[in-house]
C-alpha positions in Angstrom: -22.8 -35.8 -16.7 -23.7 -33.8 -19.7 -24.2 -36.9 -21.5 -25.8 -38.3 -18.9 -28.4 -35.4 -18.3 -29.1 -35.0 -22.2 -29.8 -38.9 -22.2 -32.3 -39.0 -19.6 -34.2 -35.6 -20.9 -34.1 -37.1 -24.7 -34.9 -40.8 -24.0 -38.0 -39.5 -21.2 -38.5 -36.9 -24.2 -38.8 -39.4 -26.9 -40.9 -42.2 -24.7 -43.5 -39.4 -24.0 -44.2 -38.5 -26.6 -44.3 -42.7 -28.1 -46.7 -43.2 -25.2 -49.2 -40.3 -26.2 -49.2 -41.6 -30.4 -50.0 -45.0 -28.8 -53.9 -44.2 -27.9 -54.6 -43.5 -24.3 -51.7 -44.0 -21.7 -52.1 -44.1 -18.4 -51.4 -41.5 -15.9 -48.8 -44.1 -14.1 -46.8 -43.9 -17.2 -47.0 -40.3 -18.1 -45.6 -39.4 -14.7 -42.7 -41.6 -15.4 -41.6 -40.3 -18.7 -41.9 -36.8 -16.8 -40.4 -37.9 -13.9 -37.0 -39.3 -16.7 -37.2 -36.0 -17.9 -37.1 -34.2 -14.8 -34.3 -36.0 -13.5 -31.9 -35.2 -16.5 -33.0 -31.5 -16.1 -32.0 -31.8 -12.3 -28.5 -33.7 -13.1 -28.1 -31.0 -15.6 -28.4 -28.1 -13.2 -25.2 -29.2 -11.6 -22.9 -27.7 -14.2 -21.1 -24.7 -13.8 -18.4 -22.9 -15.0 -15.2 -21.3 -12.9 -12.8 -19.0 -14.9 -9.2 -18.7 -14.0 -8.5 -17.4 -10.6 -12.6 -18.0 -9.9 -13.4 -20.6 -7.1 -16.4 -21.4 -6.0 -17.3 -22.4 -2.6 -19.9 -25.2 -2.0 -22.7 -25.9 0.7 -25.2 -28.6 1.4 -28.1 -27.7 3.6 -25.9 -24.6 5.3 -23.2 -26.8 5.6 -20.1 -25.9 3.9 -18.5 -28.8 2.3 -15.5 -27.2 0.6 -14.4 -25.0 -2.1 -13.8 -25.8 -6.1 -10.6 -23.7 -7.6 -10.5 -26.4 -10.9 -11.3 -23.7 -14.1 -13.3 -24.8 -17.0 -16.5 -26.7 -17.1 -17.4 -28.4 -14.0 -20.4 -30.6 -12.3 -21.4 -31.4 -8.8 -24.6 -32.6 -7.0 -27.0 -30.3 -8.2 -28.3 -30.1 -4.2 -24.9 -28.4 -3.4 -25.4 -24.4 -3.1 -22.7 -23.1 -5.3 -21.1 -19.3 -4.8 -18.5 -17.7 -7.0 -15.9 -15.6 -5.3 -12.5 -14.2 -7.5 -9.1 -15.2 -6.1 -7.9 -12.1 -8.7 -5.5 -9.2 -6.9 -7.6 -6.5 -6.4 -6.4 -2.9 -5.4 -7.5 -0.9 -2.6 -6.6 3.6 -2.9 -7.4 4.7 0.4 -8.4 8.0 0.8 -6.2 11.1 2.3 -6.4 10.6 6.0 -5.6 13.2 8.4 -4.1 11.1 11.7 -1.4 12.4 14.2 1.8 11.3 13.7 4.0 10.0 16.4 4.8 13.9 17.8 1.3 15.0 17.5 1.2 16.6 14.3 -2.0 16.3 11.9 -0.5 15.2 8.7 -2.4 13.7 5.6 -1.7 10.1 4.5 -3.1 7.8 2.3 -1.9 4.1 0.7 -2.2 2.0 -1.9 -3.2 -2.0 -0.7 -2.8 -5.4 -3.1 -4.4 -7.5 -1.8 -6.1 -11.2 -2.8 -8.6 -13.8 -1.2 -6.7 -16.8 -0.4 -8.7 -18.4 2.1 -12.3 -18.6 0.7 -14.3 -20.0 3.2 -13.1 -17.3 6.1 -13.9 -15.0 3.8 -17.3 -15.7 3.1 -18.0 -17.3 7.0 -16.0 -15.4 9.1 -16.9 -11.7 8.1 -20.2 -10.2 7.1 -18.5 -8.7 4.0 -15.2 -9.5 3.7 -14.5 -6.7 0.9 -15.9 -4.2 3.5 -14.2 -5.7 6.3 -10.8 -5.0 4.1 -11.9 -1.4 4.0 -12.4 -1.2 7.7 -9.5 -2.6 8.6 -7.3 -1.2 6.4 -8.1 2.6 7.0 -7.6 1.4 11.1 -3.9 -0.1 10.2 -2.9 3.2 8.4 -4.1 5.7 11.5 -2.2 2.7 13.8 1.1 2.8 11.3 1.3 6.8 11.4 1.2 7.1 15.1 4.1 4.6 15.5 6.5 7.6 13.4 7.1 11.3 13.1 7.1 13.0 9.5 10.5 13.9 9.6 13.2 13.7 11.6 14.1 16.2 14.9 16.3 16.6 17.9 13.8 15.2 19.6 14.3 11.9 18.2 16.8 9.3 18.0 19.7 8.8 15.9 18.5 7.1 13.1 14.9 6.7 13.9 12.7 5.5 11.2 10.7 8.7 9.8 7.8 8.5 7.7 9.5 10.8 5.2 12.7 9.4 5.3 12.1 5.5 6.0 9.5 4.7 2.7 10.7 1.0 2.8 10.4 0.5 6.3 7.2 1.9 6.8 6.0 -0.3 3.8 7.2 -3.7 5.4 5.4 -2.1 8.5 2.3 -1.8 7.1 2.3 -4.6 5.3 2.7 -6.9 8.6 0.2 -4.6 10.3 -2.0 -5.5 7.2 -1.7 -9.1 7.3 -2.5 -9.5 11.5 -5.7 -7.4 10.3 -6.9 -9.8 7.8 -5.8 -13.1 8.6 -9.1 -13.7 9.9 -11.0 -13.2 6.9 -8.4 -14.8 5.0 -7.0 -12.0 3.1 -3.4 -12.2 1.6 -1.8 -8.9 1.2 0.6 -9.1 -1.6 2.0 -5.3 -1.5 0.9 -1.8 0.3 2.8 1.3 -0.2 2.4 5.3 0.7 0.6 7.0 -2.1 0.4 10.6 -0.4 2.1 12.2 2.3 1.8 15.9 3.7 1.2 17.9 6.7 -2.2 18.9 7.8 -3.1 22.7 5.9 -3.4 24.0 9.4 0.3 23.3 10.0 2.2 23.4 6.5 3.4 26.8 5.9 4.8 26.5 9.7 6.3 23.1 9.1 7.4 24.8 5.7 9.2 27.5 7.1 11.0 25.0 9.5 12.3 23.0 7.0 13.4 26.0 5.0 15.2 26.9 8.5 16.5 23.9 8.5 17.9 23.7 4.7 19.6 27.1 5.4 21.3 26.8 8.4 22.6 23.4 7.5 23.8 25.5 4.0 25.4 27.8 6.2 27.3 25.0 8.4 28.6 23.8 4.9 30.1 27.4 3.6 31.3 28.4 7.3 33.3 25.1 7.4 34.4 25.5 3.7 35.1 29.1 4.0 37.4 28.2 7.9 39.6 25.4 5.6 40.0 28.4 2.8 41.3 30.9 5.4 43.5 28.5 7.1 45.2 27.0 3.5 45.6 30.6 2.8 47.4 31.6 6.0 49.3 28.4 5.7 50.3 29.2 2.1 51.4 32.7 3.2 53.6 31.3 5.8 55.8 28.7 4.1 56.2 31.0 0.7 57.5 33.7 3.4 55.7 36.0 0.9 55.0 38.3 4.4 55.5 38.1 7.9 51.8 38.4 9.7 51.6 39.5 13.4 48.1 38.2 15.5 46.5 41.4 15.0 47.1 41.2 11.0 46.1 37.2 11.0 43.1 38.4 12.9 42.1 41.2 10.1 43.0 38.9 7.3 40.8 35.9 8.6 37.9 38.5 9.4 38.2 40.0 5.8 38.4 36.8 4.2 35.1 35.2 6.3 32.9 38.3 5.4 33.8 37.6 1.5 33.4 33.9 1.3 30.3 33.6 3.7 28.4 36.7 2.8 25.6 35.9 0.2 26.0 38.8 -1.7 28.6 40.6 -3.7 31.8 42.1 -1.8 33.3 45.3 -2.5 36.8 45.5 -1.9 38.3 48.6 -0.1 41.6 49.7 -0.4 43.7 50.6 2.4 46.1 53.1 1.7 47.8 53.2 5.6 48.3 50.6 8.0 46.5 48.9 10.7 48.7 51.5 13.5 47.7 54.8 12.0 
């Protein structure tokens, strides 16, 4: 068509200008030759040119008659409307948002959203702005997403309950299928969405702080108390089949209490020596 459109613009060109050296044309002719010319410029505005991962989506008269994904140098009837559109991933970094999580507490949570056109013509037709409409809808699926979980997990909830601290994988495939509902109808393929920040509310974290320090030390303390319990009773068994001495209740029940004060206190012991006996 390039040949085409150069041929009719040069050979109108060329017979012009003939027809004006040749004395006094007539104005029959002249509108021919400019009428040649015209016509290779028209053919010639058909051309276009798509990059890779570029479509572009063609109209006649409003109506849409499909959509061109070939890259490289293209033509079509020059009456066809054409408008680009990338098919390239693009990312989306959503901003902090403070939501409720699934017990009520503010926390802050933001994601990160790959995402692609793969439908062109819903995305152009079936949404005002479809990179708005992504926007939109993906700020609505991350309040939905962190009202289905708690931050952490609780006695309040079930054994093995997906938390949003806890269960990073799970909430992704979560999000990502609460994603793709969203934009299906402007034809929006989501290729990955992850957490990117995660924290309590600054009303709430130095108590939700404290908690969890609560909770590291008194699961700590479960961990010495058992260890210190299986010390005490390989001791007393130790004691027992060596025969080294012969312990009554009451002297069992000093020994265990001595030994649980050294190896569950979290500071230094200082022996004391007993110079009598537990009777006198």
């Amino acid at each position: 068509m390039i040949i085409v459109g150069l041929l009719f613009v040069a050979g109108g060109a060329y017979s012009f200008i003939d027809l004006v050296g040749s004395g006094q044309p007539s104005l029959l002719a002249v509108l021919v030759r400019l009428a040649i010319v015209a016509l290779g410029i028209f053919l010639l505005t058909g051309l276009y040119m798509l990059q890779p991962n570029e479509a572009a989506l063609l109209s006649l008269f409003g109506q849409y008659k499909g959509t061109d994904r070939s890259e490289g140098l293209r033509w079509v009837n020059p009456l066809y409307a054409k408008r680009k559109l990338s098919l390239r991933a693009r990312t989306l970094n959503t901003a902090a948002l403070k939501v409720n999580d699934k017990r009520g507490n503010p926390v802050e949570i933001g994601a990160a959203i790959v995402w692609r056109v793969q439908d062109t013509a819903l995305a152009i037709y079936n949404v005002d702005d479809f990179e708005r409409f992504v926007h939109i809808q993906a700020e609505a699926a991350i309040r939905h997403l962190a009202t289905q979980y708690a931050y952490d997990d609780g006695e309040d909830l079930g054994e093995g309950e997906t938390t949003l601290r806890a269960g990073m994988d799970v909430v992704a495939c979560a999000m990502r299928d609460e994603l793709h509902n969203r934009f299906t109808a402007a034809g929006i393929d989501v290729e990955d969405a992850k957490l990117t920040h995660l924290a309590y509310a600054a009303e709430i974290a130095q108590v939700m702080l404290r908690r969890q320090q609560a909770e590291a030390i008194i699961s700590a303390r479960k961990k010495i108390v058992h260890g210190a319990v299986s010390m005490v009773e390989a001791a007393l068994q130790g004691l027992s089949e060596r025969k080294i001495c012969e312990l009554d209740d009451e002297r069992k029940a000093a020994m265990v209490s001595n030994l649980l004060v050294v190896l569950c206190s979290d500071k230094e012991t200082q022996p004391v020596i007993n110079a009598g006996t537990l009777y006198n």
